[in-house]
C-alpha positions in Angstrom: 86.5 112.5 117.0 86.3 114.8 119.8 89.8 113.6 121.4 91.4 114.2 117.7 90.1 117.2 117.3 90.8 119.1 120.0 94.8 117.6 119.6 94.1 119.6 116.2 93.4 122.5 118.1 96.6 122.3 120.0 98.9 122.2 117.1 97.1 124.7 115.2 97.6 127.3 118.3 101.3 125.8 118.4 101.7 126.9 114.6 99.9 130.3 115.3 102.3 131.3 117.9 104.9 130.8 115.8 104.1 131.5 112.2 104.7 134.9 110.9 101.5 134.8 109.6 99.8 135.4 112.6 99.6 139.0 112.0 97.7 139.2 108.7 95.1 136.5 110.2 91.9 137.3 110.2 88.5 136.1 111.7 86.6 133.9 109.5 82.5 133.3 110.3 81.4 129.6 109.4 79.9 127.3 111.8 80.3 123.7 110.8 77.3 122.4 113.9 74.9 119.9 111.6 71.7 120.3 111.2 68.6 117.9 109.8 69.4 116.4 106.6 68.2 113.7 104.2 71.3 112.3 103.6 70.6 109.8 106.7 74.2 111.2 108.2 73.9 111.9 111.8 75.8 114.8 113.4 77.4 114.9 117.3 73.9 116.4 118.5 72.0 113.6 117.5 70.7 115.7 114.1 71.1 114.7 110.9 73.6 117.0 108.4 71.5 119.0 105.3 73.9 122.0 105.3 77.9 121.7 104.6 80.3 124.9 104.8 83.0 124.9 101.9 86.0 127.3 101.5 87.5 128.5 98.6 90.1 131.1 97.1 88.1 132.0 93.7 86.9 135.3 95.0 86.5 136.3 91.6 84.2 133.7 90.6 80.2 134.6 91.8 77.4 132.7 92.4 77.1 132.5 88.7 80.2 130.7 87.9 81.1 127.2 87.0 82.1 126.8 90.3 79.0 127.8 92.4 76.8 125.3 89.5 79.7 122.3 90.8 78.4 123.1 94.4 74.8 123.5 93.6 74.9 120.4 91.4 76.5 118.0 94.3 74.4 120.2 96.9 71.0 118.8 95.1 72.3 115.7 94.3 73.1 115.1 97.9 70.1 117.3 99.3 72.4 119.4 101.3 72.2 122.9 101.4 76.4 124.6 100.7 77.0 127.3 102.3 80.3 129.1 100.1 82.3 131.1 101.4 85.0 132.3 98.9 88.5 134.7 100.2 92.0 135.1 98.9 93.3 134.4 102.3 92.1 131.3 102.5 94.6 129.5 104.0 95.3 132.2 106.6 91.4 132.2 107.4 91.7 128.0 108.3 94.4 128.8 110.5 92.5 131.2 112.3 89.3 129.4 112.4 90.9 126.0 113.4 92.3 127.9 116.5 88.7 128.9 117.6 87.0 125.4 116.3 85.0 127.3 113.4 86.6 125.5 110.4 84.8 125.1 107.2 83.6 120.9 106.4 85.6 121.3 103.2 88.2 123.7 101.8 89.5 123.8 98.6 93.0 124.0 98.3 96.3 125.0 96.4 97.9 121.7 96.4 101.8 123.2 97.6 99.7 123.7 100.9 98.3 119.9 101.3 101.0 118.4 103.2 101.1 121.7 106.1 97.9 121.2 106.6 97.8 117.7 106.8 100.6 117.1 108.9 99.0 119.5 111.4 96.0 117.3 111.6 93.6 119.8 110.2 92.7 117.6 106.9 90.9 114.2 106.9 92.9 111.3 105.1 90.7 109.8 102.3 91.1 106.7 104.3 88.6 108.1 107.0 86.4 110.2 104.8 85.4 107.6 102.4 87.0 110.0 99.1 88.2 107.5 96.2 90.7 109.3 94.4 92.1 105.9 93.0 91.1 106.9 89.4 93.3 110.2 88.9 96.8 110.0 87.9 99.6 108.9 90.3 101.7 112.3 89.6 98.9 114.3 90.4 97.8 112.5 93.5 101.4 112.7 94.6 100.8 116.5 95.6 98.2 114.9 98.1 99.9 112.1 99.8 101.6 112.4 103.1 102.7 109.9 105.3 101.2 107.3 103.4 97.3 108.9 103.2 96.1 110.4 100.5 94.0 113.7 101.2 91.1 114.9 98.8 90.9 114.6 95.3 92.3 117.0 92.5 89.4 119.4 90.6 91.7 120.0 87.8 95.5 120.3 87.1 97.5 122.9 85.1 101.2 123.5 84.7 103.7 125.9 82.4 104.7 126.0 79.3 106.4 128.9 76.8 103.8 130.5 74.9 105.7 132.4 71.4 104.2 134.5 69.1 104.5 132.5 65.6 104.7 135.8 63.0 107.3 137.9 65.9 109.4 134.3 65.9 109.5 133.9 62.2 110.2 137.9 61.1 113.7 137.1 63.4 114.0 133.9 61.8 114.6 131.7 65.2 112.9 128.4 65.5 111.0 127.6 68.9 113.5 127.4 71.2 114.4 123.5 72.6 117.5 124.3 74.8 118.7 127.7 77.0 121.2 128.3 74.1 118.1 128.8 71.4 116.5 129.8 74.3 118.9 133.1 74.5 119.6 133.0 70.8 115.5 133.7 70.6 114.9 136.1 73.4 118.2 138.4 71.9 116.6 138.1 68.4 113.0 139.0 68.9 113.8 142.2 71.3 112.9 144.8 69.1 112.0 148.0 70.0 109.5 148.2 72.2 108.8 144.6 72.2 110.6 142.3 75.0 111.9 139.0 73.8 110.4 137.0 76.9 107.6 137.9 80.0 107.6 135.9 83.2 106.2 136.9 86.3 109.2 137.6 89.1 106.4 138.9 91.2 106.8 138.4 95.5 105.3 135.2 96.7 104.4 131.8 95.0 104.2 132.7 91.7 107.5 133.7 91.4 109.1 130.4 92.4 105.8 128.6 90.7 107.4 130.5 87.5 111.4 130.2 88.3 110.9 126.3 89.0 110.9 124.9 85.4 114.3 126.6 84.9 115.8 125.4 88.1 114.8 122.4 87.3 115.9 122.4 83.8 118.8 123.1 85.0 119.5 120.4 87.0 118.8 121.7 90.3 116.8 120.8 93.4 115.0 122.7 95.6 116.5 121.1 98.6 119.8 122.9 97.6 118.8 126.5 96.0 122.4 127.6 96.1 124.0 124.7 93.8 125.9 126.2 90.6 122.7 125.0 88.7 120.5 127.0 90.6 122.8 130.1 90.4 122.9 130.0 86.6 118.8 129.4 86.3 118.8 132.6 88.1 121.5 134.1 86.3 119.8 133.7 83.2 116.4 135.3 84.5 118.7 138.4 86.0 120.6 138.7 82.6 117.7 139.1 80.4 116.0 141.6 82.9 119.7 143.6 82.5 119.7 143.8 79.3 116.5 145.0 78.7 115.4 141.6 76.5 112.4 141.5 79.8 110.6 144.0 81.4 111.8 145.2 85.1 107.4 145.4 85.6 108.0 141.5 85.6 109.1 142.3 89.0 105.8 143.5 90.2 103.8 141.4 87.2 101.7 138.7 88.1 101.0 136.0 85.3 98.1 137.9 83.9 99.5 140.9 83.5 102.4 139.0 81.9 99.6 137.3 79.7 98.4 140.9 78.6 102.4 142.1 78.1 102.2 138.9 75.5 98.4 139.7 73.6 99.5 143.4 73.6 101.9 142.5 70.8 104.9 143.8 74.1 106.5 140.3 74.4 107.6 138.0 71.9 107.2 134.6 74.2 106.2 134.3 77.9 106.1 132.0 80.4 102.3 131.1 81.4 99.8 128.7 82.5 96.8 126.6 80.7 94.7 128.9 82.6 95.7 131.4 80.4 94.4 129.7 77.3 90.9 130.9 77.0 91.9 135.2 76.9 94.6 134.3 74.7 92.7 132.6 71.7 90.0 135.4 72.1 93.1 137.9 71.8 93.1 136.6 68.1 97.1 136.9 68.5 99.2 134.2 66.6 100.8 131.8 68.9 101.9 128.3 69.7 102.9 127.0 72.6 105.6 124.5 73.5 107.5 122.8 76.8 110.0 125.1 78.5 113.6 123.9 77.8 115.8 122.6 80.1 119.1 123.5 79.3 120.8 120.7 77.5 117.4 120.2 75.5 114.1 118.2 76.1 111.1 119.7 78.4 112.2 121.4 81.5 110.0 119.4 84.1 107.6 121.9 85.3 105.9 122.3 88.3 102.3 121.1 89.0 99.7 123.6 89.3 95.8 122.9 90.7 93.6 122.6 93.3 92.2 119.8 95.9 89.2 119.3 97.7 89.3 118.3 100.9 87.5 117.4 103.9 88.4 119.1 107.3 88.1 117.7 110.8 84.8 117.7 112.5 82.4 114.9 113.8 81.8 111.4 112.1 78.5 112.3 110.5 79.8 115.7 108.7 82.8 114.0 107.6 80.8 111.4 106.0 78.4 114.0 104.4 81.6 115.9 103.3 83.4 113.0 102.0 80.2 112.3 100.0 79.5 115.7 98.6 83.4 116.0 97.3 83.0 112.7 95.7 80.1 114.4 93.9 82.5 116.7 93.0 85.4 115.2 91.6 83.0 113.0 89.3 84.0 113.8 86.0 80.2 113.9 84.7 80.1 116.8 87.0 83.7 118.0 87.4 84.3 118.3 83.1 82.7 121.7 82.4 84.8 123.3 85.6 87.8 122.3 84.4 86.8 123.8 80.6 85.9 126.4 82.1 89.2 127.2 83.9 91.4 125.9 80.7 92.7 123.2 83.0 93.5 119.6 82.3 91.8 116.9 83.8 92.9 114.6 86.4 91.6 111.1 85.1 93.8 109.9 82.3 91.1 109.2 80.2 89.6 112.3 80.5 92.7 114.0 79.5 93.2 112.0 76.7 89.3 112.9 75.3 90.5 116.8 76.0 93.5 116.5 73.5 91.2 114.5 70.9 88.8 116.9 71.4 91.3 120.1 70.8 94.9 119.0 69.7 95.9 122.3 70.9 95.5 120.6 74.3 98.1 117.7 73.0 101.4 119.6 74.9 99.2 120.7 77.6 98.4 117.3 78.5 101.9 115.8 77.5 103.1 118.2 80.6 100.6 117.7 82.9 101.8 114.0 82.3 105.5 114.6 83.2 104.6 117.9 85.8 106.1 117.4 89.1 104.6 118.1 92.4 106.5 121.1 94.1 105.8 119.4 97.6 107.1 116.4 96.7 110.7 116.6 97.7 110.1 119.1 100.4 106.5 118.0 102.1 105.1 120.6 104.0 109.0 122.4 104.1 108.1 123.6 100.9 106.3 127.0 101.3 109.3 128.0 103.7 111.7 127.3 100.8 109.5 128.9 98.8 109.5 132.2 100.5 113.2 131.9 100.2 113.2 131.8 96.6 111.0 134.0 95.7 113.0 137.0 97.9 116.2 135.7 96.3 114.4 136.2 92.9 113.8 139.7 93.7 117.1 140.6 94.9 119.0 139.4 92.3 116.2 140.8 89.6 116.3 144.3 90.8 120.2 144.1 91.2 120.5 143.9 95.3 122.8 140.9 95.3 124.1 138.9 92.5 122.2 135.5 92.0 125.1 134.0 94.0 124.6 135.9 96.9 121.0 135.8 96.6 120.6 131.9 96.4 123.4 131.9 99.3 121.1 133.5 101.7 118.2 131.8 100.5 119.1 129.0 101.1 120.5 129.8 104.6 117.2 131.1 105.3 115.4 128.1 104.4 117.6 126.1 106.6 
């Protein structure tokens, strides 16, 4: 493991020296060096593991969160101390850290960013690690597999879906749209005053493509090609409705919160939102359904697939052991149920899912798209967050009226090579 891992090293300082990252990095403290444990795992110093670093992005979510009682659950199951450390930046802070050897055992990831990682030698294939993740659904695990491994394990799944107000939809007397022409006919009809017909977030970064992806996709595009005629009149339609004031020009600085708080407020009429979103919008007591986004020509726009993995990160043959053992703890569903409840998420393991939607039929569409959901790396692999980028600027420009969508996509997708 020593060999591997100091290759790791190399390419990590290779992507460091290029990425444009590199500026925003910053240190991250978290030594990964085993101590004595009772797990019977045996570290490179000849001492056995009891303590296991793990990285995540829910900086919002304290020590008294579902999430810290997942860790502590597997940490006394396992008698291993966790050491959390939880930062926004995560992904930049692995980078970092892998360049100085002080990577985390485990790191919980978004699952667009599997396949960089990965490919970059920083993640251990479940192969090695002794993770079985042979139980969740193919789509999902799809987001984890490159060149043939699968890495980690998913904690929960969530996608989009178009959220309506039921009383604003039937005072304009529109049905629930199922194609982009009720789709227009709806937004135009339920733009009254000061309420928009539609909220989607058009913010910079991921969750402006996350958003724009069911519509490009309804449409009949691919992201391999962002400037195909399809592409240009996804975009088209986003830049129209923002235009003519049927959507707010915040969406351009909204993120999908505040796009969920434009829709309780009683300020949009439908938005475009996550299963995440369920739990502040039934205690907003406003009326609502929810159903697939349309693709254009009718039937659910496939949607892209939202959720996070855990994985194990290169180190010695003891830790990974310990690591691989502790996210196996983890990904039980016994143990794993109450996170995803917590976060409004579906579950990966069909069967799982299936008890969710008898449980609460309002979880029946949620699960129906999870189903059919599509992995955003899985055309593109670890190209993805480059294309990404691309999009997500072309959204903006075309949004706030600096190209047209035709330009915009143009250079997009020059710039995304």
């Amino acid at each position: 493991m020593k060999q591997r891992h100091s290759m790791t090293q190399r390419r990590i300082w290779a992507v460091l020296a290029t990425s444009a990252m590199v500026g925003g990095l910053s240190a991250c403290a978290g030594d990964p060096t085993p101590t004595d444990t009772t797990t019977g795992d045996t570290g490179s110093n000849g001492a056995q593991v009891t303590s296991l670093t793990v990285w995540d992005y829910f900086a919002h979510l304290d020590s008294n969160s579902h999430l810290a009682a997942l860790y502590n659950t597997c940490g006394d199951q396992l008698g291993i101390t966790i050491q959390r450390t939880a930062d926004g930046a995560v992904n930049d802070n692995l980078l970092q850290a892998a360049s100085g050897g002080n990577t985390p055992d485990l790191v919980i990831l978004d699952n667009p960013n599997i396949a960089e990682f990965a490919e970059i030698g920083l993640l251990v294939p479940n192969s090695v690690s002794g993770l079985d993740a042979s139980g969740q659904s193919d789509n999902i695990l799809a987001a984890a597999q490159v060149g043939g491994e699968t890495y980690g394990a998913s904690i929960g799944a969530n996608t989009l879906a178009l959220f309506y107000n039921t009383e604003m939809l039937a005072a304009a007397g529109v049905e629930p749209p199922t194609n982009w022409d009720e789709l227009r006919a709806a937004v135009a009809a339920t733009t009254q005053g000061d309420v928009y017909g539609i909220g989607f977030s058009a913010i910079a970064g991921e969750e402006a493509s996350f958003q724009f992806e069911p519509f490009l996709w309804g449409s009949g595009a691919a992201l391999e090609k962002l400037d195909s005629p399809q592409s240009v009149e996804a975009l088209q339609l986003w830049t129209d409705w923002i235009a003519n004031g049927q959507a707010s020009r915040a969406n351009l600085n909204a993120n999908q919160q505040e796009i969920r708080d434009q829709f309780t407020s009683g300020n949009a009429a439908m938005m475009v939102n996550g299963t995440w979103q369920l739990n502040p919008v039934n205690e907003s007591g406003i009326p609502y359904a929810v159903v697939p986004v349309p693709a254009r020509n009718g039937g659910p726009a496939p949607s892209p697939l939202g959720g996070e993995f855990i994985q194990v990160v290169t180190g010695d043959d003891a830790t990974v052991k310990a690591a691989g053992e502790f996210a196996q703890c983890l990904v039980d569903p016994a143990n794993l149920d109450a996170w995803i409840a917590a976060q409004s998420y579906i579950s990966p393991y069909p069967e799982s899912a299936a008890a969710q939607a008898a449980a609460n039929p309002a979880l029946v569409p949620w699960v129906e798209a999870i189903g059919a959901a599509k992995g955003r790396t899985s055309d593109l692999g670890s190209a993805y967050p480059g294309v990404s980028n691309a999009l997500s600027t072309a959204i903006q420009e075309a949004l706030s009226g600096v190209k047209t969508p035709e330009e915009a996509l143009t250079d997009a997708q020059a710039s995304a090579g």
